[in-house]
Structure formats: structure tokens, C-alpha cells
C-alpha positions in Angstrom: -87.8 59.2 81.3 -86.4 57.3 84.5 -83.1 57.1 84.7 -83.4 53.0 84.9 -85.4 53.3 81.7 -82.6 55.3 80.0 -79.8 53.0 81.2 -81.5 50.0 79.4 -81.9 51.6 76.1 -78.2 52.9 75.7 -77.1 49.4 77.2 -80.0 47.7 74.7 -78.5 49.6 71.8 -75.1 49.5 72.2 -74.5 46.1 72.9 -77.5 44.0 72.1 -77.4 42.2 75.1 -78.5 38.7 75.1 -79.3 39.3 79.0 -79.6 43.0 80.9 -80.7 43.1 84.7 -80.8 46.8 85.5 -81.8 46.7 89.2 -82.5 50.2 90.8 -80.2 49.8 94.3 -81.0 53.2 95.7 -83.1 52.3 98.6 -80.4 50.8 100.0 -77.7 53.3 99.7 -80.1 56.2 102.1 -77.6 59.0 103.0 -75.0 57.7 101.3 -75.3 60.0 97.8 -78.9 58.7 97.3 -81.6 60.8 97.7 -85.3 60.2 98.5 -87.0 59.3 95.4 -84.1 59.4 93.3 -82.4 56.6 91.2 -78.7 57.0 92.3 -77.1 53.8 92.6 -77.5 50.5 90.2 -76.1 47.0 89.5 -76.1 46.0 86.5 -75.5 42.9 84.8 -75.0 43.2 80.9 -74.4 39.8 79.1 -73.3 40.4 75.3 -71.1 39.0 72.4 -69.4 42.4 72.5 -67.3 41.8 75.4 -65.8 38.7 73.7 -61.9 39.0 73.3 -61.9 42.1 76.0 -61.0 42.6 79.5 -62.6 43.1 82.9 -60.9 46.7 82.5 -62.1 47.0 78.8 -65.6 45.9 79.4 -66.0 48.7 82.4 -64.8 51.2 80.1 -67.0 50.4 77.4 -70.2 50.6 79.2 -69.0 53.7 81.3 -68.1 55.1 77.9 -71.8 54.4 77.0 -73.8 56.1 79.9 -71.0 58.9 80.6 -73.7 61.7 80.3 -75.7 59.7 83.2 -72.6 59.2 85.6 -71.1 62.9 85.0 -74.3 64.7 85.0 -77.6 62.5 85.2 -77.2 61.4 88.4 -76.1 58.7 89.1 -73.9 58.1 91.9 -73.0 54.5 91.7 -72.9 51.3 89.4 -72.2 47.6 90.4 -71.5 46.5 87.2 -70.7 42.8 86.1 -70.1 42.0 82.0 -70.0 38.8 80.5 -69.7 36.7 77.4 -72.7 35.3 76.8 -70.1 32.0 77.2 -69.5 33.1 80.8 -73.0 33.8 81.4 -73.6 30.3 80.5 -70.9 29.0 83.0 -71.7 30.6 85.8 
């Protein structure tokens, strides 16, 4: 399974996101931890109720809780993360 494919599912069933964007940034990041062919580096964008009540700091720490196995030992190098109520989603 690709690595994209394996970020949505964990994010999908953890935290039923009204809106995921899971955009594979790797191209972009050539010699800098990203290899040719490889998914290294992502944004993501994970709108869901579950971040109601929570911090920036709390949010992060959720979803990096979540894909630990894929940022210790799956690969990837990078993630440009942004989670929102699906309130602040709606407001931006």
C-alpha cells in the first residue's frame, strides 16, 4: 500500500473527517530527505469534529500520535499539517 493511501485510512478512521486533503509534496522536496520515487513529505489538511475544544499543540499531537509508525519508521520525512473544526473550516 502507498504510503498516501495508508495516511488517509488511519486519518479516515480515527477522526472521521468531514474533509481530508492528503497531497503527496515529495517532488518538491528533491535532495532534501526525499528520494526518487518515494513519498516523503506531505501536507495535509484534516477537518474533523474531533479537534473541537483542543489546541493547535493538541491537534498536532493527536494526528502525529495516529501515523507515529509512519513518521518513526515508514518514511516519512515531513508533514505540513493544518487541523480544523469543521467551524473553522467553514470560516476560512
Amino acid at each position: 500500500m502507498h504510503i498516501a493511501a495508508t495516511l488517509r485510512r488511519k486519518l479516515e478512521q480515527s477522526f472521521a473527517p468531514s474533509r481530508l486533503d492528503v497531497t503527496d509534496e515529495s517532488a518538491r522536496h528533491a535532495g532534501h530527505g526525499a528520494h526518487a520515487g518515494k513519498e516523503t513529505h506531505f501536507a495535509l489538511v484534516v477537518v474533523s469534529d474531533a479537534f473541537t475544544g483542543k489546541s493547535r499543540v493538541e491537534r498536532h499531537r493527536m494526528v502525529h500520535s495516529v501515523l507515529a509508525e509512519e513518521l518513526v519508521v515508514g518514511g516519512v520525512h515531513a508533514l505540513a499539517l493544518t487541523a480544523l473544526t469543521p467551524q473553522e473550516d467553514r470560516a476560512a
